[in-house]
C-alpha positions in Angstrom: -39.5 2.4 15.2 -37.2 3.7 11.7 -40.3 2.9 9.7 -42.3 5.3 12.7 -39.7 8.1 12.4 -41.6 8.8 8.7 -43.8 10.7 10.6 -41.6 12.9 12.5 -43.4 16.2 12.7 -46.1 15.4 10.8 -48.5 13.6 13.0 -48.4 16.3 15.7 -50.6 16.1 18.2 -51.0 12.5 17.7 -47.8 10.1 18.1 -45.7 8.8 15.4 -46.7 4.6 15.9 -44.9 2.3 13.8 -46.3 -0.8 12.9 -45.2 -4.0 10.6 -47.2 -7.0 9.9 -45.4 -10.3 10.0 -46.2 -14.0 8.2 -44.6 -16.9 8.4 -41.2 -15.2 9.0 -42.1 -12.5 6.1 -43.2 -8.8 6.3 -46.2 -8.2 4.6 -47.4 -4.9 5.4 -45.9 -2.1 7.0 -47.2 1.7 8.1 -46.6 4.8 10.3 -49.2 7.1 11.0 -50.2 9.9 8.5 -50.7 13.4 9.0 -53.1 14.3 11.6 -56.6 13.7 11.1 -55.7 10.6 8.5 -55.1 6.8 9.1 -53.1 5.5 12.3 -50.0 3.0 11.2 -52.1 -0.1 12.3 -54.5 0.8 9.4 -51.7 1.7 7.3 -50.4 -1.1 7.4 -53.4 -3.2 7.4 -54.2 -1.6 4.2 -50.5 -2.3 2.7 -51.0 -6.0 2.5 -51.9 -7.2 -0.6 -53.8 -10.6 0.8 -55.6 -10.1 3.4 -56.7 -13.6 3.9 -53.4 -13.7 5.2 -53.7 -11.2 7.9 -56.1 -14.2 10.0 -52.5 -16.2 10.6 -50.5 -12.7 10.8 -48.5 -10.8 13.9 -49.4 -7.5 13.8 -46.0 -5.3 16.1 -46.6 -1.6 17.0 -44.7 0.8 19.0 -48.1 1.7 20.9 -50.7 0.5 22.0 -53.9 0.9 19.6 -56.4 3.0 20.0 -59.7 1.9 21.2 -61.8 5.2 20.9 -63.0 7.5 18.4 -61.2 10.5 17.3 -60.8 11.6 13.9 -60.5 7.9 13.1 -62.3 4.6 14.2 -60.6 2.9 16.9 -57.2 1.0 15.5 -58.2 -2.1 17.9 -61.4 -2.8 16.0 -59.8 -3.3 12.8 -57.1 -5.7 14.0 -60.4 -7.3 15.8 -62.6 -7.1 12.5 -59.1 -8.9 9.9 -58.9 -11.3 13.1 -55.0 -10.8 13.3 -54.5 -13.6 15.9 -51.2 -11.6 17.5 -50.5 -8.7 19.0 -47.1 -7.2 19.9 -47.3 -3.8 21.1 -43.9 -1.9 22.3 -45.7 0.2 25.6 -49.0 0.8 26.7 -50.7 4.6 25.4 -50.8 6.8 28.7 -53.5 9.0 27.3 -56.1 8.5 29.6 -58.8 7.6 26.5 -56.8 4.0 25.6 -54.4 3.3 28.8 -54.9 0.0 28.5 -58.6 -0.2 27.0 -57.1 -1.6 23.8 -55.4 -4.2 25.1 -58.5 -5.0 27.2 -60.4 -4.6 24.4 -58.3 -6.9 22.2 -58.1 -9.6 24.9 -61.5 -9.9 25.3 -61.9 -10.8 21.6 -59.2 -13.5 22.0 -56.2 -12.0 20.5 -52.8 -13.1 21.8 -51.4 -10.0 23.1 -48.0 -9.1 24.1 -46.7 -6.2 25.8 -43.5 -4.5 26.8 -41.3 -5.5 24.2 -38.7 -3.2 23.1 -40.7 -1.1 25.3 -37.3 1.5 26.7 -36.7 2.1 23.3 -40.6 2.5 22.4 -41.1 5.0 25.6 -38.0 7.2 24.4 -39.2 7.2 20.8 -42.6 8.2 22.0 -41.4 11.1 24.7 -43.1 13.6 23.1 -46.1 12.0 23.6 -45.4 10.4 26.7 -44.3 13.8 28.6 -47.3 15.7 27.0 -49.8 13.4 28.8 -47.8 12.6 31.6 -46.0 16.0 32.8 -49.0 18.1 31.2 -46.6 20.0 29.0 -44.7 20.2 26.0 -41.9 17.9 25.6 -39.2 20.8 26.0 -35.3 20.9 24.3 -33.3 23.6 25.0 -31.1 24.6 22.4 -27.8 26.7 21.9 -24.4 27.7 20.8 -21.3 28.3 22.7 -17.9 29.1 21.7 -15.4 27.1 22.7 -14.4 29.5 26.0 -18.0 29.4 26.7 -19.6 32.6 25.3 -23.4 31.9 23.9 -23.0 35.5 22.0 -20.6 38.6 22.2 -21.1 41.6 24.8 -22.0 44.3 21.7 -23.0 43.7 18.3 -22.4 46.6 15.7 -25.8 45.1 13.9 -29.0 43.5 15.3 -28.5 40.0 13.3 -27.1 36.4 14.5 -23.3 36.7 14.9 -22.7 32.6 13.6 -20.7 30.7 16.5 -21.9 27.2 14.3 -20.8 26.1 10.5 -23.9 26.6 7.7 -24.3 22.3 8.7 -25.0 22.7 12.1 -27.7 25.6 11.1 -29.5 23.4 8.8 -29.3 21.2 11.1 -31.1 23.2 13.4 -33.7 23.8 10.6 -33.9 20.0 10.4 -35.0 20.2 14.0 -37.3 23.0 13.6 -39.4 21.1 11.0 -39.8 18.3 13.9 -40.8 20.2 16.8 -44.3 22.1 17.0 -43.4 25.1 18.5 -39.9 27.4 19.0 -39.5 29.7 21.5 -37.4 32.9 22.4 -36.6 36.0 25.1 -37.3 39.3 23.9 -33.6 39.9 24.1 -32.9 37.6 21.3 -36.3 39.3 19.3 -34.4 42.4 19.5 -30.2 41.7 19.2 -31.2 39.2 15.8 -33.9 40.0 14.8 -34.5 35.7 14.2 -36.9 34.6 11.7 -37.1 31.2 13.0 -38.8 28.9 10.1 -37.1 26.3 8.4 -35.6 27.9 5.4 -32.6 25.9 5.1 -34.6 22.2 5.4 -38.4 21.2 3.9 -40.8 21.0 6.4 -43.7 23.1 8.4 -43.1 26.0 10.1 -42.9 26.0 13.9 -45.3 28.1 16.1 -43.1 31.1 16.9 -43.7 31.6 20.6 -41.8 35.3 22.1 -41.6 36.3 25.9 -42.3 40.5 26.3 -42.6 40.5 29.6 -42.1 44.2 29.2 -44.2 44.7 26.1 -41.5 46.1 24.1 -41.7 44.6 20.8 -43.3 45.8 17.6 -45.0 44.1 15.0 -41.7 45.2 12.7 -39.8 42.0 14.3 -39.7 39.3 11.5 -40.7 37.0 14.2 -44.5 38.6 13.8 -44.4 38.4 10.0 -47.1 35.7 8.2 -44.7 33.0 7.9 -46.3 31.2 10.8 -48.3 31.9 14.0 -46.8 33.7 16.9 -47.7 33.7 20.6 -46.8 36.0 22.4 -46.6 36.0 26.8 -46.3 39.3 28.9 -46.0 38.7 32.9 -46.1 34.7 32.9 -44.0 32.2 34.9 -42.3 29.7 33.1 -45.0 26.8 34.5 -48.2 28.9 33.4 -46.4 29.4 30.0 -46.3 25.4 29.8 -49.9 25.5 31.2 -50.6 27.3 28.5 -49.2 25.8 25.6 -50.2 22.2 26.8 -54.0 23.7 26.4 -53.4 24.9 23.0 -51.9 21.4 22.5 -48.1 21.8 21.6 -46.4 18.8 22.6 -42.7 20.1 22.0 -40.8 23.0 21.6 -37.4 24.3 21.3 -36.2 27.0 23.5 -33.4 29.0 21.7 -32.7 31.6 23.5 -31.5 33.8 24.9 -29.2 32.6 28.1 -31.8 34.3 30.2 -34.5 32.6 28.7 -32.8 29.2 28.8 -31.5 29.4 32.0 -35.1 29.9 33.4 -35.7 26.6 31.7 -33.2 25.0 33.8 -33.2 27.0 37.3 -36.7 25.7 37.3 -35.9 22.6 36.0 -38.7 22.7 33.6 -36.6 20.5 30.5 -36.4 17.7 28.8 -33.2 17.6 26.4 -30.6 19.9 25.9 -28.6 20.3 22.2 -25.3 21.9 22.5 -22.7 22.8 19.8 -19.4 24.4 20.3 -18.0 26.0 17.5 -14.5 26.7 17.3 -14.5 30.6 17.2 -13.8 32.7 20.6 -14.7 35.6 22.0 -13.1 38.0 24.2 -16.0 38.8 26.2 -19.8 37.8 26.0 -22.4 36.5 27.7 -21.7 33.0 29.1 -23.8 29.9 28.1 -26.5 28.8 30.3 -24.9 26.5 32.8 -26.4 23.3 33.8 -26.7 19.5 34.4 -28.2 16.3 32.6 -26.9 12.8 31.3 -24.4 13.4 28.0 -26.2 10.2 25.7 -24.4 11.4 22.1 -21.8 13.1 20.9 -20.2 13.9 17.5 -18.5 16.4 15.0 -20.1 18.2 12.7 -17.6 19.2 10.5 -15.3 21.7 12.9 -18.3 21.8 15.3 -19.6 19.8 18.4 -22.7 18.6 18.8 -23.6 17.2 22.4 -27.3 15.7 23.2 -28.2 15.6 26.9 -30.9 14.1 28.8 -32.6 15.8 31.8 -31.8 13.0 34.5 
């Protein structure tokens, strides 16, 4: 799965697989899958190993299950089948309804020793952008935000329309970080109009996210940064939060970050439409504001960033 993580963000809509090859106690190949469109981390791999007489006495491990269609590529199973890699360890079986299963089948039937289902928790939560996409028929969705530390996500007037920070300049590139990971970002028109948010990944190296903006009222102006060429921008007028979803699972986003504003998030969660929730507390205050979405999930990490906290929740 570390080797898989290469990929994060990159392999979009496709999942990031990890696979190693293994003789006699030895890695001798290894692979993740490229950017979309390219090789799949079984053929990555296959492809890393220098002899490949050795691949016919080889284990072959990979988070998921391979393919067994055609896409942009050939299916994954026929080339394990074709260097007659005698084993087979896959992490979880592919829920897309095109494999589910078929590979295994298909590698079965040409007398391959397969296992399944080891490691497979930590394969399914690696995977959960994939897995909710296919399974939930939406994006995998984290909701994001600061609060102060007496609960205030921003203050009650601003003199300017710009971010007032709550968060030190390594949370925000933190943030940036996650921006480059997640296909799409979304925000209220409140927030469009108080800061004025960019939201690309200028602090980190990576792709842009798909800005997506709710103007329910149909307010905004192309003047916003948010509509400016650095990256597409999707814009919804009277939708509910599930036809929004609906939506973006058609156009194939299989995550996105909701940042705001509370409004926005708290939609998120009153409809219980969420997936993971990233929280940081700065250490500033303010004497009135608007209070921080309030909600409920399973705390599973939490540590400092410098004067900041940073807690990670699950939707249970």
């Amino acid at each position: 799965m570390q080797i898989a993580k290469n990929g994060l963000g990159t392999t979009r809509p496709n999942p990031m697989v990890g696979s190693v090859i293994v003789y006699n106690n030895s890695i001798i190949g290894e692979g993740y899958t490229s950017l979309y469109g390219s090789n799949h981390a079984e053929v990555n791999a296959i492809q890393s190993v220098y002899d490949k007489s050795l691949l016919k006495q080889a284990t072959i491990y990979v988070t998921l299950e391979p393919c067994s269609h055609f896409g942009k590529t050939p299916p994954c199973s026929d080339l394990i089948i074709k260097h007659q890699i005698p084993n087979i360890v896959i992490g979880c079986i592919d829920d897309n309804p095109e494999v589910a299963g078929k590979g295994i089948k298909k590698l079965k039937n040409a007398g391959c020793n397969v296992t399944v289902g080891v490691l497979e928790e930590d394969c399914k939560a690696h995977h959960k952008r994939f897995f909710a996409f296919h399974n939930k028929k939406r994006p995998y969705i984290i909701l994001k935000w600061a609060e102060t530390s007496n609960g205030f996500i921003a203050p009650k007037t601003k003199i300017k329309n710009k971010p007032v920070w709550i968060t030190n300049q390594y949370s925000r590139q933190l943030v940036h970080k996650w921006r480059a990971e997640e296909q799409a970002i979304l925000v209220g028109t409140n927030t469009v109009i108080k800061d004025d948010p960019v939201l690309n990944v200028r602090h980190w190296t990576g792709e842009n996210p798909i800005r997506v903006v709710l103007d329910r009222n149909n307010i905004l102006t192309t003047e916003y940064s948010i509509f400016n060429n650095e990256a597409e921008t999707i814009t919804f007028k009277d939708h509910s939060i599930k036809e929004i979803c609906n939506h973006l699972y058609k156009q194939n986003i299989n995550s996105i970050i909701i940042e705001g504003g509370a409004k926005t998030l708290q939609q998120f969660i009153d409809e219980n439409i969420w997936d993971e929730a990233r929280v940081f507390t700065g250490p500033v205050t303010f004497k009135e504001g608007i209070i921080a979405p309030t909600f409920s999930g399973q705390l599973t990490l939490e540590e400092k960033i410098k004067n900041d906290t940073l807690k990670i929740y699950t939707n249970d």
